[in-house]
N, C-alpha and C positions, 0 to 999 in steps of 0.2 A: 474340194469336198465341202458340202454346205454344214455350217453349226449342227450342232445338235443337242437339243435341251438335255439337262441332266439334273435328277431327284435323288432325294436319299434313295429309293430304292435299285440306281440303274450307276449313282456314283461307283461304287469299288468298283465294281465290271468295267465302266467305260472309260473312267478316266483313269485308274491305278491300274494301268496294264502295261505289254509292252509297245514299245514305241514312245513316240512324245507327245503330249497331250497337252492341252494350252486348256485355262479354265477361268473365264472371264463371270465374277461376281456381281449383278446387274439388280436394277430396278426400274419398274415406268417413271418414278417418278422423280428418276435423277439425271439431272441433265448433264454431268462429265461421261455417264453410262453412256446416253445418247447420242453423245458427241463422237464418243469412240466405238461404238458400234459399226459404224461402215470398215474402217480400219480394223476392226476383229474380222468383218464378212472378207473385205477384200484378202487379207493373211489364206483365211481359211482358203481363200481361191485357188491362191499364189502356191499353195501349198500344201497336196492333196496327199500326200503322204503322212499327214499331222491332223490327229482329232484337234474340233475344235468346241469343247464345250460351253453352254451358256447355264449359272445356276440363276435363275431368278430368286432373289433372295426375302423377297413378300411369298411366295408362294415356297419355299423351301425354309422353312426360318428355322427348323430344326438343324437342315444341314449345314446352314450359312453358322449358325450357333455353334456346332460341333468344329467346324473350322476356323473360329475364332474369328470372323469377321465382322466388322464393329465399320468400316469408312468402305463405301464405293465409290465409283470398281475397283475391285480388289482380284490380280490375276493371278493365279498360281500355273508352275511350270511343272508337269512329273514330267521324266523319261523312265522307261523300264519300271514303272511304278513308284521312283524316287523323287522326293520334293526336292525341284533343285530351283526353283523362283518363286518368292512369293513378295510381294508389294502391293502397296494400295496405290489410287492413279491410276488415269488415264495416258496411255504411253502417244506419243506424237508414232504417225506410220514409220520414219526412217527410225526411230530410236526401237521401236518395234519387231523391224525386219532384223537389226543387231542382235536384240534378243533371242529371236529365232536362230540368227546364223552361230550365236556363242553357244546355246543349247545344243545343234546340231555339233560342235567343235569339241565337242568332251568326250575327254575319252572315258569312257562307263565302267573299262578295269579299275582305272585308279577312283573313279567315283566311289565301288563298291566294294573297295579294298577299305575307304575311308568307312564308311557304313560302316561294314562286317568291326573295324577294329571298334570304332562305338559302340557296337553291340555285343562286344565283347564281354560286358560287363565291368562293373569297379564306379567312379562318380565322374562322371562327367561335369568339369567348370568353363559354365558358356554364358556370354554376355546376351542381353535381353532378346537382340533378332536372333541370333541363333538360337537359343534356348528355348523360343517359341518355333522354331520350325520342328527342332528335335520334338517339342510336344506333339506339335502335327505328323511328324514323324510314323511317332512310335507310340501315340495314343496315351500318351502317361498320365498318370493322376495329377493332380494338380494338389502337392500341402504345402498349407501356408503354417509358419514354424514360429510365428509371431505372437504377441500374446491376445486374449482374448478381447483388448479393449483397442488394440490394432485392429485385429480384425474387422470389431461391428465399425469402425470408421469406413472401413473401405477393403478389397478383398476383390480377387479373380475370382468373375465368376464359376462357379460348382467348387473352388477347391473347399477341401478340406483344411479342419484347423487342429493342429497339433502342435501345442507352445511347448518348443522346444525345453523350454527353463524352469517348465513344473517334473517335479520329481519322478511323477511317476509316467513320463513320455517312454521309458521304456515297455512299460505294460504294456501304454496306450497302441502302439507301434505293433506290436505281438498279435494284435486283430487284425491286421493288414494282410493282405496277400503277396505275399513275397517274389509271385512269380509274375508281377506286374511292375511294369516301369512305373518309378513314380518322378515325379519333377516338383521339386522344393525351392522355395522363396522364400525371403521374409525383406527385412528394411535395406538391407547394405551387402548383405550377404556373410557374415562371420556367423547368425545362426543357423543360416540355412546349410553353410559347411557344414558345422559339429551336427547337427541334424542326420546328415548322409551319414557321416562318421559311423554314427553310433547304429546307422542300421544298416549299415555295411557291414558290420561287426554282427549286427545279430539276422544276416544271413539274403540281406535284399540286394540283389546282384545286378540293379541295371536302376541306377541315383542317375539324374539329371537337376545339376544346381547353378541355380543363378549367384554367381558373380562375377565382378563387383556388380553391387544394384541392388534392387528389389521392386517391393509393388509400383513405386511410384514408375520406375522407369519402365516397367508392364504396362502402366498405365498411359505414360505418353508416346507408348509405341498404337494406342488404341484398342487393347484387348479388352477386353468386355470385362466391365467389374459391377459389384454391387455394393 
């Protein structure tokens, strides 16, 4: 089956459905892109049971943005509409074809057995790659729980800043939307705990917190900050 470009507007339909979907993050003007390009075409050949997406990320910068893409190529793997790979890199073809055959090898009950208990609700404690796929995941907010002089140093890009250690984070928290996932950070991870804690308590039922870690280790994983 040959590539098939994909925009914010054609993404959820094409790539988050069922089956498995391959989604190679590209630019003209990157030469590891370029290099693996034939080996994304070739896959696609080999393998015509498997979309194979291309986003061009000069021409999609919103969606490359919303997906947290900061280093190309950057490939991501759904099946069944679940992120189950995401890496930046150009993959060599045999390391490639592995990729494919381990996606193919899972079995999708226990994949979405794990899912469904995540989304169970309660806080989720996950280290920097996971905690960013969970973001990509399930779309959560991004608050940073750090104080305000943390922040203007440095800060994932669009989060929110809510310092945990001013009095009044309770109020602050009560204007939020409770029925959205939120994903919390700060330096090492013991604010960004008590953080979920306390809005676990007053009633936000699906926390995603980074520990151990925080920005900096967001930051060397490549997510985009400001």
């Amino acid at each position: 089956m040959p590539t098939i470009s994909l925009t914010a507007d054609n993404f959820e339909q094409k790539a988050i459905g069922t089956g498995i979907t391959i989604v190679d993050f590209w630019a003209e003007w990157c030469g590891p892109c370029k290099n693996f390009a034939p080996v994304f075409e070739a896959a696609s050949n080999t393998h015509p049971d498997i979309t194979f997406g291309k986003v061009d990320t000069e021409a999609e910068r919103e969606l490359a943005s919303s997906a947290q893409i900061s280093s190309i190529p950057t490939l991501m793997v759904f099946r069944d509409g679940i992120l189950i790979y995401r890496e930046a890199g150009a993959l060599p073809a045999p390391q490639f074809e592995e990729l494919i055959a381990s996606v193919r090898a899972l079995d999708m009950d226990q994949v979405r057995e794990q899912v469904a208990r995540q989304a169970e609700g309660g806080i989720e404690m996950l280290s920097a790659r996971d905690f960013m796929q969970r973001v990509i995941q399930t779309g959560a907010v991004m608050l940073d729980v750090r104080t305000p002089e943390e922040f203007a140093a440095g800060h994932v890009a669009g989060a929110q800043l809510f310092d945990v250690q001013q009095p009044d984070f309770g109020m602050n928290i009560a204007n939020l939307d409770p029925s959205v996932p939120y994903a919390i950070y700060c330096r090492a991870g013991v604010r960004a705990t008590v953080a979920a804690e306390q809005m676990q308590i007053a009633g936000f039922p699906q926390l995603i917190v980074l520990t151990p870690g925080g920005f900096a280790e967001l930051a060397d994983l490549g997510v985009p900050t400001e």
